[in-house]
N, C-alpha and C positions, 0 to 999 in steps of 0.2 A: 270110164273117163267122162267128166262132165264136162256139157258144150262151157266153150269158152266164153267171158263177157266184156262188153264195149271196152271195158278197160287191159280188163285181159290181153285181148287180141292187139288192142294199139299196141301194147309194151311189146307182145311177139314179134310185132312187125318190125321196131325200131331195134329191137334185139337184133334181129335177119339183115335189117339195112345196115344194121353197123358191124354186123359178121362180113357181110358181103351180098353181091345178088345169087342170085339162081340160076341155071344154066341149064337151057334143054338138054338130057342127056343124049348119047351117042354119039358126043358131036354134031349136035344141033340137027340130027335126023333123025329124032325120036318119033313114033307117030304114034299120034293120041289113043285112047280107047274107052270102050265103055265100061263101066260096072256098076250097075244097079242103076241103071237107067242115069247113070251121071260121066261124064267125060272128064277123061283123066291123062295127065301127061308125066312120063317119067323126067326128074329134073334131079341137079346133082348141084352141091354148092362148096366151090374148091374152096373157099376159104377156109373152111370149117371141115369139110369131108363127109358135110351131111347127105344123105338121100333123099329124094322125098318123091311129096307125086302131089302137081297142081291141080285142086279141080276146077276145072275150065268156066266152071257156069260161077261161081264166088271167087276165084282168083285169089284164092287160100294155100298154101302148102299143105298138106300133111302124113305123118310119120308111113301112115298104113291105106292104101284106101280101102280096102273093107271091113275097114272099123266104122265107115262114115255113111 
């Protein structure tokens, strides 16, 4: 998978906001974690039924985090 570009990312974003927001999972008592030296939170987005995982330091979603 290739990194995403300026343009790319804007359109993902606006895609997301108009799916809906993103939601800590567990009912908002998710707690963070590491992986590969990068901090990660599990997150769930009921409009759509996506899953993902925030990473903390770019405020990115994405599908896998250790893809990243």
């Amino acid at each position: 998978m290739s990194p995403e570009g300026v343009a790319d990312t804007l359109a993902r974003v606006r895609r997301e906001q108009e799916q809906g927001r993103w939601q800590v999972g567990c009912g908002g008592h998710e707690v963070p974690f590491t992986y590969g030296h990068t901090r990660w939170l599990y997150v769930f987005q009921p409009s759509s039924g996506r899953h993902g995982y925030l990473n903390l330091d770019t405020d990115i979603v994405h599908d896998d985090y250790r893809s990243k």
